[in-house]
C-alpha positions in Angstrom: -133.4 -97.7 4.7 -129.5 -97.3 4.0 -130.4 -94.1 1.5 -132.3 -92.7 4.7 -129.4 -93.4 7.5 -126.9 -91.7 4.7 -129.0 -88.8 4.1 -129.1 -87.7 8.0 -125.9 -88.9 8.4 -124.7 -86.3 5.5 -127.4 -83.4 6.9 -125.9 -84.3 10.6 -122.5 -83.6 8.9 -123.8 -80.2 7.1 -125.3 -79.5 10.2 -122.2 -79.2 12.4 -120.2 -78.1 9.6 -122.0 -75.0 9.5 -122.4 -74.5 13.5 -119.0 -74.3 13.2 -118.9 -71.6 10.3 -121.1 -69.7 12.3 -119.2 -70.3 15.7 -115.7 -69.4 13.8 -117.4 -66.5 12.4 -118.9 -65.3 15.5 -115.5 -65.2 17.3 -113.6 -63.4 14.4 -113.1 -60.4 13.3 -115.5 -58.8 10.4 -113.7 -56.9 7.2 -115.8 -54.0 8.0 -114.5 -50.4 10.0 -113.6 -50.6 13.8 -115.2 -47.0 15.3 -113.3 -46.2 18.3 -116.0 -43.6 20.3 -113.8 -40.8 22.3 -117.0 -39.1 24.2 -114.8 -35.9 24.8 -114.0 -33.4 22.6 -110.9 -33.6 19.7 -107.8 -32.1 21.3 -108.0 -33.7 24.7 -106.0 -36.5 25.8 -108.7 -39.3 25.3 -109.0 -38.2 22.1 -104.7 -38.3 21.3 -105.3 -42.4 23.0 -108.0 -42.9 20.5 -106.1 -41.8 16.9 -102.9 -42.9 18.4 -104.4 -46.3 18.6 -106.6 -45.7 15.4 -102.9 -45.3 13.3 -101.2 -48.1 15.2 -103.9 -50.8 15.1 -105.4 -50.3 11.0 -102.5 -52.3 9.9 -102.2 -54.3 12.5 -105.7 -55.8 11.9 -106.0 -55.2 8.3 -109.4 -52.9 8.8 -110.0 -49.2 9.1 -110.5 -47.6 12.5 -112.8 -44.6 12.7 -112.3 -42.0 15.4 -115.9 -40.7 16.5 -115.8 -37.9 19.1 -119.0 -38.1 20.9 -119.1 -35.5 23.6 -121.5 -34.6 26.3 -123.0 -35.5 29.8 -119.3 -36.2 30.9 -118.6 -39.0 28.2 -122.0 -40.6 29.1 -123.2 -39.9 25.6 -120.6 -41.8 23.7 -120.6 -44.2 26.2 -124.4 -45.3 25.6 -123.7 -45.4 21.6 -121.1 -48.0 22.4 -123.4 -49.9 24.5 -125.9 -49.9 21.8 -123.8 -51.0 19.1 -123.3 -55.3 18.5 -120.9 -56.7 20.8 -118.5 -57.8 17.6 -115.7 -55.9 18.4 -116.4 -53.0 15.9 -117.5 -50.3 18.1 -115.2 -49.9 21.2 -115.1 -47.0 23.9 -111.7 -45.0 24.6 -112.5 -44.7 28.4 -110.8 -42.4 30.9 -111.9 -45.8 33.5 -111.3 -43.8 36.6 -114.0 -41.1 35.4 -116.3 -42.9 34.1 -116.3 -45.2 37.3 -116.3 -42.2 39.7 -119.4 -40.6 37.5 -121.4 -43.4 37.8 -120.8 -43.7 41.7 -122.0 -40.3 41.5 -124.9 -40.3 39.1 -125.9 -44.0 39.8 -128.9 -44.9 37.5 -128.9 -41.5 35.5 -125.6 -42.7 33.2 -128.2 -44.9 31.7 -126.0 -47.9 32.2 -123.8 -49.8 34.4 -119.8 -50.7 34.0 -119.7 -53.7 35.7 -123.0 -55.5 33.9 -122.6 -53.8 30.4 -119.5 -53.2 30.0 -115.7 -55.4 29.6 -112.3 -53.9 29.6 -110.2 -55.0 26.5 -107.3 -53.6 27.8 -105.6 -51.0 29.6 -103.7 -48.1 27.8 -102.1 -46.3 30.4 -102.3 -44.1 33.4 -102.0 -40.4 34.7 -100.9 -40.4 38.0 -101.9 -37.2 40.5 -99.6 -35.1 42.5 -100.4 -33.3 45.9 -99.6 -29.7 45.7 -99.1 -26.8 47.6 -98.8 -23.0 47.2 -94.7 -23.1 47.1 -95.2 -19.9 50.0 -96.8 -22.3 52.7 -94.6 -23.2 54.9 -95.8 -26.7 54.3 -92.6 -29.1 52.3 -93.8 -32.5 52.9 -97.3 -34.5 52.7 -96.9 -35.3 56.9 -96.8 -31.7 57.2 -99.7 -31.5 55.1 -101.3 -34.1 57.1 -100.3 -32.4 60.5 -102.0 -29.2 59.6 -105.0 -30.2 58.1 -105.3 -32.2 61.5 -104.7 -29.3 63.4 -107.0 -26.8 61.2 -110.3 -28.8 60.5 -112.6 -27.6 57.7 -109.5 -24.6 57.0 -107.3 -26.4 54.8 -108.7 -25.5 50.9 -108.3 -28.1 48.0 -109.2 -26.6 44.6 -110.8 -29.1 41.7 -112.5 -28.9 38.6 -115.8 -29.6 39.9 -117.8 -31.5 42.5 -117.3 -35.1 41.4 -114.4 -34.8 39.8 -111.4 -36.8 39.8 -109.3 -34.5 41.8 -112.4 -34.1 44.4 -112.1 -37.7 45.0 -108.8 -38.3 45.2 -108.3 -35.6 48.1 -111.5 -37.5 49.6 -109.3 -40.1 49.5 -107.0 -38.4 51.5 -109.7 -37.6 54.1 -111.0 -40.9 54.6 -107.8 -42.6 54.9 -105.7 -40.4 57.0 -109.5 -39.3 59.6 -108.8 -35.5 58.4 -111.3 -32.4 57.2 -110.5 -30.2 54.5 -112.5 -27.7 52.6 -113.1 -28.1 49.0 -113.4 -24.9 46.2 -114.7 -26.4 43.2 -113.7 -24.5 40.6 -114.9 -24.6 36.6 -111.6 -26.7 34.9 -108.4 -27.9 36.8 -106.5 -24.9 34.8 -108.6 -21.9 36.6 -107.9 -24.1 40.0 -104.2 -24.2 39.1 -104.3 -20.6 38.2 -105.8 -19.9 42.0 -103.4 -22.1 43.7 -100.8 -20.5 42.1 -102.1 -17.3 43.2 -102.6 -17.9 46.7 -106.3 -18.4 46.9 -106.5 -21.7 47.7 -103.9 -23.7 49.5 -104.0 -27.0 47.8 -104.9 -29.7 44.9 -104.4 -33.3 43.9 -104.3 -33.0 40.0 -103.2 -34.6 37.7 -99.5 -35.2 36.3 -99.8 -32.8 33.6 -101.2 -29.6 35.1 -98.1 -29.9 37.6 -95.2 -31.2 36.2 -95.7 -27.5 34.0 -96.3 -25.4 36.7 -93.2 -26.6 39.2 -90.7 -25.1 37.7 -92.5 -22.1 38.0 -91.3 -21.8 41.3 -95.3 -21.2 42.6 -96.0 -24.6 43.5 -94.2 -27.2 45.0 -95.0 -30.9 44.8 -95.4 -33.1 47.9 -96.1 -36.8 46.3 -97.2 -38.6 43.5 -100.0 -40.9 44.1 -99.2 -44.0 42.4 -96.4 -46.8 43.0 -93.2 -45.4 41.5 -91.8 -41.9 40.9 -92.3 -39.8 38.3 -89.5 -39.2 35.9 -90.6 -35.6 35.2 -90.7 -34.9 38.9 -87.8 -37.6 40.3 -87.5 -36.2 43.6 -90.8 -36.0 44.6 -91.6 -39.2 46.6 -94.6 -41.8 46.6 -97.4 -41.4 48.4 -96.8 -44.8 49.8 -93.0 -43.3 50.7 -94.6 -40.4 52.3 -96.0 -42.6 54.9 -99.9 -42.6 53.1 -99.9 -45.7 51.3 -103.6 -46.0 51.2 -103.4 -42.5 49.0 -102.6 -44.0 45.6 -104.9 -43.0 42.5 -104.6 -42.9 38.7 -106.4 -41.6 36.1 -106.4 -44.9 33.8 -107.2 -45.1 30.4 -108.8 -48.4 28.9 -110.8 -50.0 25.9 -113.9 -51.3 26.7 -116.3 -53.2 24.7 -120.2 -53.9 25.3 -120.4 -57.4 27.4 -121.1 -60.2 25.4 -118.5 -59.6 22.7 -117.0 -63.1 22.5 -114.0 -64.1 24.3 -112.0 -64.8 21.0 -112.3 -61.0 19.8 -111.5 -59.4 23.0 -108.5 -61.8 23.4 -107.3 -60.6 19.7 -108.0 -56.8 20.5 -106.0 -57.2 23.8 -103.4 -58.7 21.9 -103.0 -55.9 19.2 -103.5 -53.2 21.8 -100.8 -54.0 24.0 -98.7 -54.6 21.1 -99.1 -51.4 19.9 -99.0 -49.5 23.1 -95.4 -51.4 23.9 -94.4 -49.9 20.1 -91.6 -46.7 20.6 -93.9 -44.0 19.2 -96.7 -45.0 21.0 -94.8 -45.0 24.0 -92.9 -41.9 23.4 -95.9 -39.9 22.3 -98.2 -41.1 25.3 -95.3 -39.7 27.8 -94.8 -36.4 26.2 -98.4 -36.3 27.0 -97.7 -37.2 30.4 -99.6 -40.8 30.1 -97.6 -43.5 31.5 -98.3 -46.7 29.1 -98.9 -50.0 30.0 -101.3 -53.2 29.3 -103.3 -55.6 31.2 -103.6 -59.0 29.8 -107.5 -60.4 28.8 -107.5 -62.4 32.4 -106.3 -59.2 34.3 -108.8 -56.4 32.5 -112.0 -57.1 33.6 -110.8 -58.0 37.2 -109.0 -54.8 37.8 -111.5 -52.8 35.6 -114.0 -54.2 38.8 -111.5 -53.2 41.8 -111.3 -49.6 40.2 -115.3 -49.5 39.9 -115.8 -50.5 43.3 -112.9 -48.2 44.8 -114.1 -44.7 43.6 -117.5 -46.0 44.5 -116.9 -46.5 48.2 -114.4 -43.1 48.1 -117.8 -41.5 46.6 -120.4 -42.5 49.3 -118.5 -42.5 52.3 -117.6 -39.2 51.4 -120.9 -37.8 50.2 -120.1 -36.6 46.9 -122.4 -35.4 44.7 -122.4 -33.0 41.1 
């Protein structure tokens, strides 16, 4: 009878020995590759956040990182490989969040997944805010002006974009929701062909983002009204908030994330967030993510998947209040 209670006490012991194996094992990161999906093509600026990340997280976690470009059906394509994969932290998605969210709110089912169920945010990278702009031959020099005659002109004022549902087309939705104006949107086929038209006089307006204007200013063809997130832009100091303009409610960002499939346990995402934001705070990261007009900056663990959420639901509500569809 002793032999028997030593034997299950010694298989109970082996047991829970190796529960915990598995258990440590489970929550820790394998020796194999980490693939970081872009689902754009090379030379963009998801692309630049994924090998920047690639070269400053392999030593970091002692593994090598993979960049996969995986473009089509605007970065639904990539995104469905990473959903795919096992949620162990080797397959991660370099997300443009703000597109991806205002896709799905446009597409709904056809992304063939949904951000909020299937996916978690490891961390934030950084963001690109928008600017309003104007042709600089408008006698329009402030966003209240802008306000005052799109009031006064309903369905005249044109915005330009890079398509219907596209980031730009939502943010000046944003605009009309908020501030109970009508403007008339010209999608165009890229924001670089809708820059090229503002420039020219064709269309009056566009909310892009920070790099197509910060380029074009001095140029003397455009001016800048506001900058749609909390602080000023360094390339552009003078131009004021949105929120200083007296349109708080206008404030956008394209924001760039990691996310991993949901179910990837809580001790690998809190080591990715870990080594992501230390990297991204690292000067070369930092100086390399600005000269591509990227502002960096983290979220901790606890912060990602709540703000990854607000953002979601945001462009969701912009979307169908506003009718938008591709």
């Amino acid at each position: 009878m002793r032999t028997l209670k030593i034997f299950f006490a010694v298989a109970a012991s082996l047991f829970l020995v190796t529960q915990a194996v598995q258990a440590q094992a489970k929550d820790t990161l394998g020796k194999e590759p980490i693939k970081l999906v872009v689902a754009f093509p090379p030379g963009g600026a998801v692309d630049l956040v994924g090998r920047l990340l690639a070269d400053a997280l392999a030593p970091r976690l002692g593994v090598p990182i993979i960049v996969e470009n995986k473009p089509g059906f605007a970065g639904n394509i990539g995104a469905m490989e990473v959903l795919r994969s096992k949620p162990n932290g080797h397959t991660l998605l370099v997300a443009p969040l703000t597109s991806y969210a205002i896709s799905e709110a446009v597409l709904g089912s056809e992304t063939g997944y949904s951000l909020k169920k299937d996916f978690l945010a490891v961390s934030a990278v950084g963001q690109v805010p928008f600017f309003l702009a104007v042709n600089a031959d408008l006698p329009i020099k402030t966003m209240k002006d802008y306000y005052e005659l799109a009031k006064s002109r309903p369905g005249q004022v044109t915005y330009g974009s890079s398509g219907n549902g596209s980031t730009e087309q939502v943010v000046a939705a944003l605009f009309e929701l908020s501030s109970k104006v009508s403007m008339l949107h010209v999608p165009y086929k890229g924001g670089v062909p809708a820059m090229t038209d503002l420039m020219g006089g064709q269309i009056m307006s566009i909310f892009a983002t920070s790099p197509n204007v910060v380029q074009n200013v001095p140029g003397g063809k455009i001016r800048a009204l506001a900058i749609t997130t909390k602080q000023r832009s360094p390339a552009l100091p003078d131009v004021p908030t949105t929120a200083e303009a007296g349109f708080p409610e206008v404030e956008a960002a394209s924001i760039y994330a990691i996310l991993a499939p949901r179910g990837t346990p809580t001790a690998i995402v809190e080591r990715l967030n870990k080594e992501v934001a230390t990297a991204v705070k690292t000067q070369e990261v930092q100086t390399r993510l600005r000269k591509a007009a990227i502002e960096p900056y983290t979220w901790s663990y606890e912060e990602a998947d709540t703000l990854m959420k607000a953002d979601i639901d945001k462009w969701y509500n912009v979307v169908k209040k506003a009718n938008i569809v591709r």
